[in-house]
N, C-alpha and C positions, 0 to 999 in steps of 0.2 A: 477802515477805521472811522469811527464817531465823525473825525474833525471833518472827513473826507467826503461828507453826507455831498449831495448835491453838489460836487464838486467836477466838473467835465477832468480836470486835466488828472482829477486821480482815479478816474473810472477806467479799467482796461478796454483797450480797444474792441469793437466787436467785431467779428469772424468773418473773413470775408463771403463774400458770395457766392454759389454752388457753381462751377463751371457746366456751360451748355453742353449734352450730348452733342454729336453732330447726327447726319437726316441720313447718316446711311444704316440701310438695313440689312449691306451683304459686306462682303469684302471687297473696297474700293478700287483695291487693284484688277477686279474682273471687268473689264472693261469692253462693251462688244463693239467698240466703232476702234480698237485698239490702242497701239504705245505710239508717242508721239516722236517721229526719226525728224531729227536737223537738218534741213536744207543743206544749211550751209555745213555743217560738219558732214554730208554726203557728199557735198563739194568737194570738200578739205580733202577726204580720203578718194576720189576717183584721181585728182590731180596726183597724189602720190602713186596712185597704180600705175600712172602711165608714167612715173619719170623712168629713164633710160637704166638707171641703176635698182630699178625694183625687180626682183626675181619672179617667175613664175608661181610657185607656192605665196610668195606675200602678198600676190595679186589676187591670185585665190581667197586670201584670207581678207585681204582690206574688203572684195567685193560682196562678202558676208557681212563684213563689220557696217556696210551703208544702209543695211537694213536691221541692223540692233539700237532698239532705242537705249537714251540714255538719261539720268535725272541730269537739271540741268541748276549752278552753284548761283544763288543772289546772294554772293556774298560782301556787297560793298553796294551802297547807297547810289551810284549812281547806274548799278544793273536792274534798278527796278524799273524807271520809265525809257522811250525810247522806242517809239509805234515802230520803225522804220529798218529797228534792228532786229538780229537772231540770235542776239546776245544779251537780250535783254528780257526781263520779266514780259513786259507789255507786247515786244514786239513778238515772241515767241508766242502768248498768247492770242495776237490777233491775226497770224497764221492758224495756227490749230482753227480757231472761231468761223476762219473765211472757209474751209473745206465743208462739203455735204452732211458730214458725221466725224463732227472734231471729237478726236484721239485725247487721249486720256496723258495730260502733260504733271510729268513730277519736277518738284525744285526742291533745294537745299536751302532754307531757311535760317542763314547763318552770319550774325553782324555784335553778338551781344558784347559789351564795354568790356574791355580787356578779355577777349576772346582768348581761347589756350591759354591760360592764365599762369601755366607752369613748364609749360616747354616753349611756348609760343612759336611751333612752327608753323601755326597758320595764325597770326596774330592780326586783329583786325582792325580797321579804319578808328576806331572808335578809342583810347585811352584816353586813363586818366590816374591820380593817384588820389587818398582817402579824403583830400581837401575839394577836389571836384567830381565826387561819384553821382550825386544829383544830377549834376549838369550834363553827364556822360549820358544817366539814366534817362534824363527829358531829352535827352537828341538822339537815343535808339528809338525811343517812343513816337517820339514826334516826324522824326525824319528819315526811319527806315519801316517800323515797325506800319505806321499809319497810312504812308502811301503806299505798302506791300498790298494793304487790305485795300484801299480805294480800286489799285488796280485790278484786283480780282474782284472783285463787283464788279466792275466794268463789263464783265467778263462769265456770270455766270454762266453759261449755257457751254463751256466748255467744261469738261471733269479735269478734277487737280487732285491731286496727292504734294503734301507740305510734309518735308521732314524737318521738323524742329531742333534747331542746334543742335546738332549731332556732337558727342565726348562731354560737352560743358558741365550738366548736372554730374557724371561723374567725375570728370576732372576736379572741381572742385573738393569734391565728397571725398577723395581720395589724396587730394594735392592740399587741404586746408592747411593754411601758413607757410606753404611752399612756396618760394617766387611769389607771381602776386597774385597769388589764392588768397586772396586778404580779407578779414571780417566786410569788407566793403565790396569786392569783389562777388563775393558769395552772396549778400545781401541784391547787387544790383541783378546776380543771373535771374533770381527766386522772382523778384518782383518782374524783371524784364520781361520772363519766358511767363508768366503769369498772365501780364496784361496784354501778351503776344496773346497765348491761347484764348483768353477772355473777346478779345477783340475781333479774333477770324473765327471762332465757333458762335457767336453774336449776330457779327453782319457779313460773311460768307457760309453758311452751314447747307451749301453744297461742295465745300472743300473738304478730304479727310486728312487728318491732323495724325501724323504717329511723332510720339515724343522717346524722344532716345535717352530713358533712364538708368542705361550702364547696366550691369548685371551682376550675378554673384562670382563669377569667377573673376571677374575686375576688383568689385568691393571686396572680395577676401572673406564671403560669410560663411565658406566653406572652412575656413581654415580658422579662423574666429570659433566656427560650434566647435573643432576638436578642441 
C-alpha cells in the first residue's frame, strides 16, 4: 500500500539465500581407504566373545560384528568435543585422521529443540515451550550446531558423511499440533536444520550432508491422490 512506501517494517522479507552444493562429484559413501570400525566398540565385542556364558555361534557372530562399521549418534552437546575419547565427535575423528588413509567416518547429527516432538522417545537435551523457543533456537546454534562445524574443520582431511536429524522434518509434517509439534516447534526445526545445513556446506564442503525428508508412504501422498 501507498502509506507503506519506503517503509522497512512493511516490506516483506527477502528469500533466503541459495544453499551451497557440496564438492562431491560421486557418491560419498564409495570410499577407497574404507568404513571407519571403533576401537573401542571392537573392544566391547571381543570382551563378550570370551565371557564364559558366550556360546560357540555368538562368538562367531560377534567376531564378524568387530569388523562392521557403524554411523556413530552426536546426539547431545557434550559428544561433540573430547580429543581423548571414542565416544566422541573430535575424538573419533582424530583416530580416523592419525591412520595412513583415514576411513570414511559417518555420524548422526541429531540435537534439534524439542527433538521427537510427538512421541518423544528420543527426546533431546534441548526444551523448551512457545515463550522460550528463540532461546532453545540460539543454544542449538550456538552450542551444538557451531562447535559440530569447528570440529570438522579441524578435521578436513578425513571424509565424513552427516546424517541430518533423522524422523524431525517428518515428524513434524505429520504430527503438526500433536504433543509438542507446535507452531513453534515446527518454526524452530525449519530454521535450526537450515542454518545447520547453511553452516556445514559453507565451511566444511568436504563433508556429505544427506537430509532425511520422510517419504511418501510416511506423508500419506499415496493415499491423499486416491
Amino acid at each position: 500500500p501507498e502509506e507503506c512506501a519506503g517503509c522497512a517494517v512493511c516490506m516483506p522479507a527477502p528469500p533466503p539465500p541459495p544453499l551451497h552444493p557440496n564438492s562431491f562429484g560421486q557418491n560419498p559413501f564409495l570410499s577407497s581407504s574404507g568404513w571407519y570400525v571403533n576401537p573401542k566398540l571392537r573392544d566391547n565385542l571381543l570382551k563378550t566373545a570370551a565371557a564364559e556364558e558366550t556360546t560357540a555361534d555368538e562368538r562367531a557372530v560377534l567376531r564378524k560384528m568387530m569388523e562392521v562399521p557403524s554411523a556413530y549418534w552426536i546426539d547431545e552437546k557434550a559428544k561433540i568435543r573430547g580429543k581423548d575419547s571414542l565416544e566422541t565427535l573430535e575424538g573419533i575423528l582424530n583416530d580416523a585422521g592419525a591412520r595412513p588413509k583415514p576411513p570414511l567416518c559417518v555420524f548422526v547429527f541429531y540435537d534439534l529443540p524439542n527433538r521427537d516432538c510427538n512421541a518423544a522417545a528420543s527426546a533431546g537435551e534441548i526444551r523448551f515451550d512457545d515463550e522460550s523457543a528463540a532461546t532453545a533456537l540460539r543454544q542449538y546454534k550456538e552450542e551444538y550446531v557451531n562447535p559440530f562445524v569447528e570440529v570438522l574443520a579441524e578435521h578436513e582431511h578425513v571424509p565424513v558423511v552427516l546424517i541430518l536429524e533423522p524422523d524431525s522434518l517428518g515428524n513434524v509434517i505429520s504430527n503438526e499440533g500433536s504433543n509438542g509439534c507446535s507452531a513453534a516447534t515446527i518454526s524452530n526445526y525449519k530454521d535450526g536444520l537450515r542454518y545447520a545445513v547453511m553452516q556445514l556446506s559453507q565451511k566444511t564442503p568436504h563433508v556429505g550432508l544427506y537430509i532425511d525428508a520422510a517419504h511418501g508412504g510416511w506423508m500419506g501422498f499415496e493415499h491423499n491422490a486416491a
